[in-house]
Every structure is written in structure tokens, then in C-alpha cells.
PyMOL Python script that loads the backbone (N, CA, C, O; Angstrom):
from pymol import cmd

cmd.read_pdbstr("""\
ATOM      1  N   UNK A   1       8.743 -18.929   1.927  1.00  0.00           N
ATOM      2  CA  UNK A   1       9.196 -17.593   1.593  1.00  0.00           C
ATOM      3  C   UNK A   1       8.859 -17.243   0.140  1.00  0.00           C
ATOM      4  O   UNK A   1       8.451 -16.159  -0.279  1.00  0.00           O
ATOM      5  N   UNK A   2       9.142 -18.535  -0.657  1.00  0.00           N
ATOM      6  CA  UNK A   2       8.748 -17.855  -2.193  1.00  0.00           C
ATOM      7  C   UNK A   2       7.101 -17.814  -2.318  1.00  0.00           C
ATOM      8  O   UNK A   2       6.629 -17.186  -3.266  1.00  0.00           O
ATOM      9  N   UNK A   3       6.271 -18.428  -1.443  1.00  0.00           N
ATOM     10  CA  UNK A   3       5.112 -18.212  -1.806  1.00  0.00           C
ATOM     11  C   UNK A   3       4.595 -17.003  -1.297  1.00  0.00           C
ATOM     12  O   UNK A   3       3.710 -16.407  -1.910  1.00  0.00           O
ATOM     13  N   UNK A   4       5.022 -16.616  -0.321  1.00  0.00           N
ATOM     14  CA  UNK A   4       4.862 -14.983   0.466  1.00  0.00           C
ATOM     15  C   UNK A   4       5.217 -13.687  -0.817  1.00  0.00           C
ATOM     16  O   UNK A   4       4.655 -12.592  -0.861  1.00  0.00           O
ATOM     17  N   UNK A   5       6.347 -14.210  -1.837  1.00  0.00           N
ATOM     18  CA  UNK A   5       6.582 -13.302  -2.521  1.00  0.00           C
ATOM     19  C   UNK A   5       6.374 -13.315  -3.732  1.00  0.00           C
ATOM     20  O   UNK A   5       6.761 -12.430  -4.496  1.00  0.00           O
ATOM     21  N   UNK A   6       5.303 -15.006  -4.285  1.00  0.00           N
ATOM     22  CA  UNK A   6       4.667 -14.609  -4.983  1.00  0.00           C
ATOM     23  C   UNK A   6       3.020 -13.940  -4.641  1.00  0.00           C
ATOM     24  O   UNK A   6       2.494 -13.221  -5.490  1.00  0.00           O
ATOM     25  N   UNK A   7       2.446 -14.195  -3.596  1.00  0.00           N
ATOM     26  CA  UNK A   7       1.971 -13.559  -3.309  1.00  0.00           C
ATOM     27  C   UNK A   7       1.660 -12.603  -3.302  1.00  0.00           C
ATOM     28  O   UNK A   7       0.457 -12.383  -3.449  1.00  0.00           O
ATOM     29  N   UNK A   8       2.588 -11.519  -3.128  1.00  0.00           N
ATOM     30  CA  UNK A   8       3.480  -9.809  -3.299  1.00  0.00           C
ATOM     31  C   UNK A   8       2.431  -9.582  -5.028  1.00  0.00           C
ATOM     32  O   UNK A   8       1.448  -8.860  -5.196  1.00  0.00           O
ATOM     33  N   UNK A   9       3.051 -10.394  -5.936  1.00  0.00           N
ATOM     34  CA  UNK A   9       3.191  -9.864  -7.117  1.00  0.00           C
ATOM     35  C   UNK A   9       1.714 -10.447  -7.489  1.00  0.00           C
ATOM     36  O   UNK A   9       1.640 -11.506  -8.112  1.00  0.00           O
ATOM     37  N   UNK A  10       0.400  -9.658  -7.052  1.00  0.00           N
ATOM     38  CA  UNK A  10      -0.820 -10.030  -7.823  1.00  0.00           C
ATOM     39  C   UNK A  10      -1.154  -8.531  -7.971  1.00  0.00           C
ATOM     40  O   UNK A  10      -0.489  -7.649  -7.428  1.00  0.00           O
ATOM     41  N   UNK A  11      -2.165  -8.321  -8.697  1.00  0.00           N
ATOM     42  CA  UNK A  11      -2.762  -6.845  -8.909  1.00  0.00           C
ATOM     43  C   UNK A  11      -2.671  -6.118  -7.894  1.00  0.00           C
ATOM     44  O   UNK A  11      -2.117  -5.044  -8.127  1.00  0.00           O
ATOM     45  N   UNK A  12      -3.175  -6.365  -6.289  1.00  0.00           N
ATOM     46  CA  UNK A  12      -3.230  -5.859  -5.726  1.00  0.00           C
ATOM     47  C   UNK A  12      -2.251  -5.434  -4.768  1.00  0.00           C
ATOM     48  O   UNK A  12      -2.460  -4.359  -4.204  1.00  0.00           O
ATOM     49  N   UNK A  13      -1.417  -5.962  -4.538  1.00  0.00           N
ATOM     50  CA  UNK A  13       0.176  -6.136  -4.209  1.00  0.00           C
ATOM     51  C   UNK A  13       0.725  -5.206  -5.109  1.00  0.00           C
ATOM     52  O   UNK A  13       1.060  -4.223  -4.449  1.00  0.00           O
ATOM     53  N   UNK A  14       0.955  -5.061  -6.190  1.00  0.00           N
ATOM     54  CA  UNK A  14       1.213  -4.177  -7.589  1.00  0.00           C
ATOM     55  C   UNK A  14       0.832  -2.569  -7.501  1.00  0.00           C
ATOM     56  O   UNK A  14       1.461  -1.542  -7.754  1.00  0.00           O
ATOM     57  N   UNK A  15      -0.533  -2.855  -7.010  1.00  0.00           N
ATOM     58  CA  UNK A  15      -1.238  -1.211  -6.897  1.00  0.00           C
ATOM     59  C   UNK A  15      -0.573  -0.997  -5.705  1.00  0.00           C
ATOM     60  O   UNK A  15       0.294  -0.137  -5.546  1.00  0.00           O
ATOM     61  N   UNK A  16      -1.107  -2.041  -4.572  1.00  0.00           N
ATOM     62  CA  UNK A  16      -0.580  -1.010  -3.013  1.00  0.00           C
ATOM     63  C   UNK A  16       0.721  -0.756  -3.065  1.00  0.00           C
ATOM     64  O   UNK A  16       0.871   0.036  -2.135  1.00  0.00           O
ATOM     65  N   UNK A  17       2.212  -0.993  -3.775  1.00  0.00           N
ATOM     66  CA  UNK A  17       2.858  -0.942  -3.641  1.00  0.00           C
ATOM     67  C   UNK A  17       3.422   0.576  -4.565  1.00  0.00           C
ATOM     68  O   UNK A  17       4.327   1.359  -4.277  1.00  0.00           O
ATOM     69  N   UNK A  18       2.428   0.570  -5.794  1.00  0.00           N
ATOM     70  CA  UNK A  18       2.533   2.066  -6.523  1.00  0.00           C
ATOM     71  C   UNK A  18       2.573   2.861  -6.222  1.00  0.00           C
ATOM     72  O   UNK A  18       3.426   3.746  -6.293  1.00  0.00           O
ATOM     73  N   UNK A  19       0.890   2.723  -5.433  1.00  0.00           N
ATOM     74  CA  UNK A  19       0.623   4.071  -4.314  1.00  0.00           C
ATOM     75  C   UNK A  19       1.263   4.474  -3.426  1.00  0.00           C
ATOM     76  O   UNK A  19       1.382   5.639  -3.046  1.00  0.00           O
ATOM     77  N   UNK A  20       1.854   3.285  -2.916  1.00  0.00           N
ATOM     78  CA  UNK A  20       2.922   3.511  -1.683  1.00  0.00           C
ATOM     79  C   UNK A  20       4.080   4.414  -1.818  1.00  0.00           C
ATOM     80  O   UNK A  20       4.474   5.310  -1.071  1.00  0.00           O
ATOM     81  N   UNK A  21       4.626   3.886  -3.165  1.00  0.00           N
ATOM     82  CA  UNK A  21       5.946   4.541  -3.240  1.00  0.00           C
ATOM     83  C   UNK A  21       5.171   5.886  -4.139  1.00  0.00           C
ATOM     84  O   UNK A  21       5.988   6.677  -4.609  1.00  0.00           O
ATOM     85  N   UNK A  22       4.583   6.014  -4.247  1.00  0.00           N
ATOM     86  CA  UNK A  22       4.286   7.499  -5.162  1.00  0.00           C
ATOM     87  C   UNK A  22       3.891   8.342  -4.028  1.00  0.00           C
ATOM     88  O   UNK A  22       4.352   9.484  -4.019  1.00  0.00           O
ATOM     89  N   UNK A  23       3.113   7.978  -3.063  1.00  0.00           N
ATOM     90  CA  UNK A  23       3.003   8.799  -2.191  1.00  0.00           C
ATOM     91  C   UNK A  23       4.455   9.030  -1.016  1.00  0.00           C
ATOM     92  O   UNK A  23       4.972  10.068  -0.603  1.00  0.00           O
ATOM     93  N   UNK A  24       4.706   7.909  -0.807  1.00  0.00           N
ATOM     94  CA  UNK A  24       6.152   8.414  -0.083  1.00  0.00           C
ATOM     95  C   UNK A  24       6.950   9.691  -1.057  1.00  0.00           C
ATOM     96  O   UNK A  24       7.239  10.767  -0.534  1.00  0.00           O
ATOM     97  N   UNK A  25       7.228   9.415  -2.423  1.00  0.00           N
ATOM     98  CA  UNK A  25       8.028   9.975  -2.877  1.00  0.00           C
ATOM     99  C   UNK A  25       7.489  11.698  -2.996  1.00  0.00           C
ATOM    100  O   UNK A  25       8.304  12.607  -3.154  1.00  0.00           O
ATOM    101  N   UNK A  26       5.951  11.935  -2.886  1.00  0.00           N
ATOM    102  CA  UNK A  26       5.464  13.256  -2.906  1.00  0.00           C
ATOM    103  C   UNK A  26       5.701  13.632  -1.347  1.00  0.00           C
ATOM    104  O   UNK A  26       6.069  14.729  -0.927  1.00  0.00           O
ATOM    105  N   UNK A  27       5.506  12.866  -0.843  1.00  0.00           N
ATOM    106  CA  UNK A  27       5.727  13.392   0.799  1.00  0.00           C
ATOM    107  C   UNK A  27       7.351  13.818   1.029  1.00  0.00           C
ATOM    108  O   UNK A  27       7.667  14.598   1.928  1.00  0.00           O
ATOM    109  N   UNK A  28       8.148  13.331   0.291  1.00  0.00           N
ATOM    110  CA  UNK A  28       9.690  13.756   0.829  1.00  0.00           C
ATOM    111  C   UNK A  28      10.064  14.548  -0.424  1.00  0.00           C
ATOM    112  O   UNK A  28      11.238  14.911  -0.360  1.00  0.00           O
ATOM    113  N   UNK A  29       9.417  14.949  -1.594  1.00  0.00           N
ATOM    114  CA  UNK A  29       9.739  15.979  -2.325  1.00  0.00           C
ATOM    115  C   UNK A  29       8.641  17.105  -1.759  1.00  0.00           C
ATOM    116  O   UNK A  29       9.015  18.228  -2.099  1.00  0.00           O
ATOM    117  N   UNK A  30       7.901  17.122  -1.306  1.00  0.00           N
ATOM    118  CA  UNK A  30       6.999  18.111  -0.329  1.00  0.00           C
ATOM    119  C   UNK A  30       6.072  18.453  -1.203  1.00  0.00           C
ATOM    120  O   UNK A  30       5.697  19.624  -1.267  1.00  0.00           O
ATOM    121  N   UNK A  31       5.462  17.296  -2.167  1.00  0.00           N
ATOM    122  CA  UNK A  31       4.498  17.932  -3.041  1.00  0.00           C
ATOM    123  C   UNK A  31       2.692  17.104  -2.452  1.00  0.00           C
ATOM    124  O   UNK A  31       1.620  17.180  -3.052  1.00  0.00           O
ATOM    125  N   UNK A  32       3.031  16.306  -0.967  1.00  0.00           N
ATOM    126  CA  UNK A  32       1.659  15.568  -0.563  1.00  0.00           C
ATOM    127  C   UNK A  32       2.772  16.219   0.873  1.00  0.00           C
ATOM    128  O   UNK A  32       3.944  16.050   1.211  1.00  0.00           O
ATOM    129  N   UNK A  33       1.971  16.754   1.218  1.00  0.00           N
ATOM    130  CA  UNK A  33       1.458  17.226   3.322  1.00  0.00           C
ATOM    131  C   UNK A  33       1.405  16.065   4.141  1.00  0.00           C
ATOM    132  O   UNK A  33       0.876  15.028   3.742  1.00  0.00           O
ATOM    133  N   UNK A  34       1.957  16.189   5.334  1.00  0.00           N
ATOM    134  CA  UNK A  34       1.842  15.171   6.341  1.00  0.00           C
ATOM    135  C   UNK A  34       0.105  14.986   6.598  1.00  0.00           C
ATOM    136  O   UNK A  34      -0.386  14.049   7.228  1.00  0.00           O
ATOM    137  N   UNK A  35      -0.616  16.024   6.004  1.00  0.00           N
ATOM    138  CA  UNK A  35      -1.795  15.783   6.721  1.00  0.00           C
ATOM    139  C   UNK A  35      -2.483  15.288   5.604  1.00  0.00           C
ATOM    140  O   UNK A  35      -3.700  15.138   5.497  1.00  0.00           O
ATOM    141  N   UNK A  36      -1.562  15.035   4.738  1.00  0.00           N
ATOM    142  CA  UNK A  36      -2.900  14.363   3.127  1.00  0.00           C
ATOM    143  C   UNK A  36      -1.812  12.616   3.551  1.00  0.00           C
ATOM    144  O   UNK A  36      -2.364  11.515   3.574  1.00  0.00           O
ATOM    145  N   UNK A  37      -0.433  12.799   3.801  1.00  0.00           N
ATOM    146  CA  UNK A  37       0.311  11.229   3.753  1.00  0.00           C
ATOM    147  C   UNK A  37      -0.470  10.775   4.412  1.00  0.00           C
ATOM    148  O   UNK A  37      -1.500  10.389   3.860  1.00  0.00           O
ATOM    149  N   UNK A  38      -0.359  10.649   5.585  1.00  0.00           N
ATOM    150  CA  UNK A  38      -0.796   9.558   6.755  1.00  0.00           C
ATOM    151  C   UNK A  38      -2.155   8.912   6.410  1.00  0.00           C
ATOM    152  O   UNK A  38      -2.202   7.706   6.169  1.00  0.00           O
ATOM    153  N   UNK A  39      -3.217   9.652   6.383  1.00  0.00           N
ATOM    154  CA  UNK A  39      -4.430   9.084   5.968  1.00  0.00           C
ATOM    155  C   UNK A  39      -4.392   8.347   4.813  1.00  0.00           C
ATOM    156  O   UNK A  39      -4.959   7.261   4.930  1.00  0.00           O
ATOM    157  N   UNK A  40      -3.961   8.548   3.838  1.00  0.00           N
ATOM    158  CA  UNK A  40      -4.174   8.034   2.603  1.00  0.00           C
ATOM    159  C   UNK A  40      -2.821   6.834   2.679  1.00  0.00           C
ATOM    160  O   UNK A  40      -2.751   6.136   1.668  1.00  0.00           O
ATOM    161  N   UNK A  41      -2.242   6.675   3.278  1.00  0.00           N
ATOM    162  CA  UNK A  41      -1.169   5.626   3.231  1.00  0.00           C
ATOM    163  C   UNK A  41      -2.112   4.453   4.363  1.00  0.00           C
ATOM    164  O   UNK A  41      -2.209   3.232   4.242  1.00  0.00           O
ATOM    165  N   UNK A  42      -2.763   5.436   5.535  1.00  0.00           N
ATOM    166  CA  UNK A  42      -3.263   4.091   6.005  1.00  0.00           C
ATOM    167  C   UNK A  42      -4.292   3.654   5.369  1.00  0.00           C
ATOM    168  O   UNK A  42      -4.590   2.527   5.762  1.00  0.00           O
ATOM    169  N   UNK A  43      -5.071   4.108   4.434  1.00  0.00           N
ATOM    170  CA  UNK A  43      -6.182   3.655   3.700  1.00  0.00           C
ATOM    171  C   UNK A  43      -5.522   2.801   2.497  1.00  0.00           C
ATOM    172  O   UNK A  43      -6.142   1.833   2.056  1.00  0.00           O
ATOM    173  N   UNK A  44      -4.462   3.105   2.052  1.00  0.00           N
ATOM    174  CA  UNK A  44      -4.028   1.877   1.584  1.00  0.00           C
ATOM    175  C   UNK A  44      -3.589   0.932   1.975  1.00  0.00           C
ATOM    176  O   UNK A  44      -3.754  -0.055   1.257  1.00  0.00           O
ATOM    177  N   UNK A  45      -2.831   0.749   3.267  1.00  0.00           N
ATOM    178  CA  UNK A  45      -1.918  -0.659   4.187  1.00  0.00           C
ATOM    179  C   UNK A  45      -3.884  -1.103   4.780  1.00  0.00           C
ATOM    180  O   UNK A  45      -3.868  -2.295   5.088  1.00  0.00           O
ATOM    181  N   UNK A  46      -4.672  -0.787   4.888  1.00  0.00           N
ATOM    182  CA  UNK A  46      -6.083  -1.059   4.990  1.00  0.00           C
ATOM    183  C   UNK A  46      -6.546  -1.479   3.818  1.00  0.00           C
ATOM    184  O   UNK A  46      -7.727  -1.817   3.906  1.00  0.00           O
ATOM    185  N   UNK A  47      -6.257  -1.552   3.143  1.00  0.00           N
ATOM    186  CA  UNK A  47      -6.607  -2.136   1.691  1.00  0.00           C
ATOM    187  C   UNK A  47      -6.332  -3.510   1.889  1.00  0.00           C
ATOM    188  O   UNK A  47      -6.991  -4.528   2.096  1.00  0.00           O
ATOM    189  N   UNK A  48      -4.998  -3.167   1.743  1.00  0.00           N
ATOM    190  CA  UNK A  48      -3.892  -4.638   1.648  1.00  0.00           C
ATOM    191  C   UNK A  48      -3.685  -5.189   2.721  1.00  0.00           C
ATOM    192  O   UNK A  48      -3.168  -6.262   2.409  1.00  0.00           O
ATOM    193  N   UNK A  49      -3.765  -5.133   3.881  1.00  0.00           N
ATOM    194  CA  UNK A  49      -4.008  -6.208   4.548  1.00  0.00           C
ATOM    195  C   UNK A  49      -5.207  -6.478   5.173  1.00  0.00           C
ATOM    196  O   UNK A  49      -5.127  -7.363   6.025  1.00  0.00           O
ATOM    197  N   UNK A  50      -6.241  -6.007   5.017  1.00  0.00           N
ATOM    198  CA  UNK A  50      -7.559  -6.388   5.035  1.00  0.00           C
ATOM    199  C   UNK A  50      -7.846  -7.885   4.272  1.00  0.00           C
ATOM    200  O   UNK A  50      -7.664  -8.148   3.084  1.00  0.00           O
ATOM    201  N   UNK A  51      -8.379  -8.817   5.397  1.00  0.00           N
ATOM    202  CA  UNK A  51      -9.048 -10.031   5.024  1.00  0.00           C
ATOM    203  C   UNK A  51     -10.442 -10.590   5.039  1.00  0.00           C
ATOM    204  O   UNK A  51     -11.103 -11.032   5.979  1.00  0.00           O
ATOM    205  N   UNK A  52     -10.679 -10.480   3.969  1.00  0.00           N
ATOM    206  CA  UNK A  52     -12.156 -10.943   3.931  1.00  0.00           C
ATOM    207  C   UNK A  52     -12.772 -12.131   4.883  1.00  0.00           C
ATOM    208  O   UNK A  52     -11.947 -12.966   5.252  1.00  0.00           O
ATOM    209  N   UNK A  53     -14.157 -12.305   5.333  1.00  0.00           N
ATOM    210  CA  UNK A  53     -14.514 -13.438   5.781  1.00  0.00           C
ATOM    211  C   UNK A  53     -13.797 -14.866   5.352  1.00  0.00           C
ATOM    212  O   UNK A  53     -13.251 -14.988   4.256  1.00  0.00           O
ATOM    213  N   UNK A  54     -13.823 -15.395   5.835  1.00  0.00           N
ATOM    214  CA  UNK A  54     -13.192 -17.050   5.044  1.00  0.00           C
ATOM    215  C   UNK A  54     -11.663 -16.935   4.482  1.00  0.00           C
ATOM    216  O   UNK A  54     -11.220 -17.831   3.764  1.00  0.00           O
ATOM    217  N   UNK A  55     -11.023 -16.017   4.768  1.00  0.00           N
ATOM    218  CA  UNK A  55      -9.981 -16.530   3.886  1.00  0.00           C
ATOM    219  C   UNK A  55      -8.736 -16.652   4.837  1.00  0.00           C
ATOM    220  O   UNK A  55      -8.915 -15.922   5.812  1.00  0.00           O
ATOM    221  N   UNK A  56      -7.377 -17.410   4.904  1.00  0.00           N
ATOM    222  CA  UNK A  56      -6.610 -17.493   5.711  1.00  0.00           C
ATOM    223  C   UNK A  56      -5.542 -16.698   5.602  1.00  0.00           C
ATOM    224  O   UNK A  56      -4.655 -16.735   6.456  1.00  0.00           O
TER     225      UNK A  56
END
""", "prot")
cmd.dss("prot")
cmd.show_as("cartoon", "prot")
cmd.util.cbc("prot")
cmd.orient("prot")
């Protein structure tokens, strides 16, 4: 479990998690559209859990 959550905390874990909450938070103050959220939230959870060749 602690290695899952250090895991969490590398650059990229850091960013997807920025974007995440910055875009949630424009989507429920109504300043990002359901039709700009969705895409751009799955292009980030596509970021981050995207695995390269070789890696486990």
C-alpha cells in the first residue's frame, strides 16, 4: 500500500492529479462545459494510466 502511494507522488501523479482537480472544480463552478470536461479528463486518466511497452 505504501508503495502504491508513493508511487502517487512522482511528477506525473502530481500533474494528473492538478489537472484533475482544476478541471473538476471549473466543471462544478460552470466555468469548463460538459462537452470541454469529459474529453479532456479522459485524455488525462489516458495519460496516467497508460503503460508503456516493458513496464509492469
Amino acid at each position: 500500500m505504501v508503495k502504491k502511494i508513493i508511487e502517487l507522488i512522482t511528477l506525473k501523479g502530481i500533474v494528473t492529479l492538478i489537472v484533475t482537480l482544476t478541471l473538476a472544480i471549473g466543471f462544478f463552478l460552470g466555468k469548463v462545459g460538459s462537452d470541454q470536461f469529459v474529453p479532456l479528463a479522459t485524455i488525462v486518466f489516458m495519460f496516467y494510466f497508460h503503460k508503456k511497452d516493458g513496464e509492469d
